[in-house]
N, C-alpha and C positions, 0 to 999 in steps of 0.2 A: 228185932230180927236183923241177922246180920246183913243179910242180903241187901237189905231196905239203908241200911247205912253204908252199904256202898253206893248204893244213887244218891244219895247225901250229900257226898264228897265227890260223885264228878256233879251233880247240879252245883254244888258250890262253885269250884273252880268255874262251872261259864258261865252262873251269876257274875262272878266278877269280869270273865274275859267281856262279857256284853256289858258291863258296865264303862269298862274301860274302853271300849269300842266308840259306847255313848258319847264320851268325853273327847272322844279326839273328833267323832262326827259334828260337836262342836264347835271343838277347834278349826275343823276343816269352814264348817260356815264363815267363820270368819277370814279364813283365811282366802276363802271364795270369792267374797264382797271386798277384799282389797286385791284379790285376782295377783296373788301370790304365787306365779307357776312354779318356784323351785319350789317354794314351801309345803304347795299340794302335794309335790313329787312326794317328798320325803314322808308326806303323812297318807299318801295313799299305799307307800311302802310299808311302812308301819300297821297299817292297817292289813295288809294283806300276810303280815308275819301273826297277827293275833286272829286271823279266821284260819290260818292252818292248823294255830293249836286247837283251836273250836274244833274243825274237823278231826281231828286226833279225839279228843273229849266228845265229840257225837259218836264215833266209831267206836269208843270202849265203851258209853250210856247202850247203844246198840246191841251190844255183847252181853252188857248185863241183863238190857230184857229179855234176848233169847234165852237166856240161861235162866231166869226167873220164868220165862214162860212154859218153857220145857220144863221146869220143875215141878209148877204147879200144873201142868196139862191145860193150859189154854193158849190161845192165840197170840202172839208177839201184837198183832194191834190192837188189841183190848188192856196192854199195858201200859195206861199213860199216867201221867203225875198224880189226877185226879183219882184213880184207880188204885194207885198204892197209896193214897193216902186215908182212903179206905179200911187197905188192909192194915196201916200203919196203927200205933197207938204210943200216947207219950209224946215224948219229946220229941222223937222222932217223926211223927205228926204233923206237932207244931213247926218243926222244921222246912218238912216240904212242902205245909201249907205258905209255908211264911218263904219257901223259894218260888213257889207256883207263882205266888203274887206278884215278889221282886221281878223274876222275870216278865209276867205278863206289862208290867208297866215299864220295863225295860224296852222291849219289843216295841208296847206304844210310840213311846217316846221315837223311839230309833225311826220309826216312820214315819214320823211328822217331818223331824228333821232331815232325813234321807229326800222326803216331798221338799223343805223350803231349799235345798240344796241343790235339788235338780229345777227349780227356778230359778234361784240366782245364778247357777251355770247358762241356764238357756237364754235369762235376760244378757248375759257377757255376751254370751254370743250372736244375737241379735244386735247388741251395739256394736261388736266387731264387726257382724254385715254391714252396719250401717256407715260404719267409718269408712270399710273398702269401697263401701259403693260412693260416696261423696270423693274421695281420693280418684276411685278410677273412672268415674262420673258416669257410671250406669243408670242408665234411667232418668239421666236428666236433661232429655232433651225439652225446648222449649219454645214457644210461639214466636214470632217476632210478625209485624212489617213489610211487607215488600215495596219497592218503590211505587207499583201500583196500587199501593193500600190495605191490597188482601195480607192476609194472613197465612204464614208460611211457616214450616218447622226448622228450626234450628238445631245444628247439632251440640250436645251438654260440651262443655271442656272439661279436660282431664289433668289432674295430674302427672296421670302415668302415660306415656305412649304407649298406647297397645299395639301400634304398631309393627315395634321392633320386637 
């Protein structure tokens, strides 16, 4: 069917764009854990030029289900991967069996690592609390002494004068 090999060729094209997506979500991990800020710039740029084209390729997949659903007289959400592959037969079958997959473990993948990513962002950031807070000495006040012997609160020192 032809119809069926047009979802073919736009699942193909974001098979790829989500794979390539995958790779640089890699890249970005690493580039995380050495806490590379110009480098994240450029790869979350990057990243946000290849979900445009994805949105472009979901909005023409979009067009061709209406068009497939209206064709055949049923509902635009009854038409998912699974669904035509169904009505598939051939190679063309095997194709969007074998995209269904590729994507489904694409997606996995993509949110495991989206998960360790947004750890290592929050442990930085947490150490960056931790550094300001030692630098501007929040919270570190501490016991001392009094000539009388009791014990008395001190105020932390700072690096920074908060004063001014």
């Amino acid at each position: 069917m032809e119809d069926l090999q047009k979802f073919v060729e736009v699942l193909e094209k974001e098979y790829h764009l989500y794979g390539t997506l995958l790779e640089l979500s890699k890249k970005k991990m690493r580039i995380i854990a050495d806490s590379d800020i110009a480098e994240l710039e450029k790869m979350v740029e990057m990243e946000e030029q290849f979900i445009f084209e994805l949105k472009s390729l979901e909005d023409k997949r979009e067009d061709l289900v209406s068009d497939f659903a209206r064709r055949y007289g049923i509902s635009s959400k009854d038409v998912t991967v699974s669904y035509l592959i169904l009505q598939a037969k051939g190679e063309i079958k095997a194709k969007l069996e074998q995209l269904q997959d590729g994507l489904y473990g694409i997606i996995e993948e993509q949110k495991q690592i989206n998960q360790l990513n947004e750890r290592l962002i929050k442990n930085n950031l947490d150490f960056i609390n931790f550094s300001i807070g030692l630098i501007t000495g929040r919270n570190q006040a501490g016991s001392i002494y009094s000539k009388t012997g009791e014990t008395g609160v001190r105020q932390g020192r700072s690096l920074i004068d908060k004063k001014a």
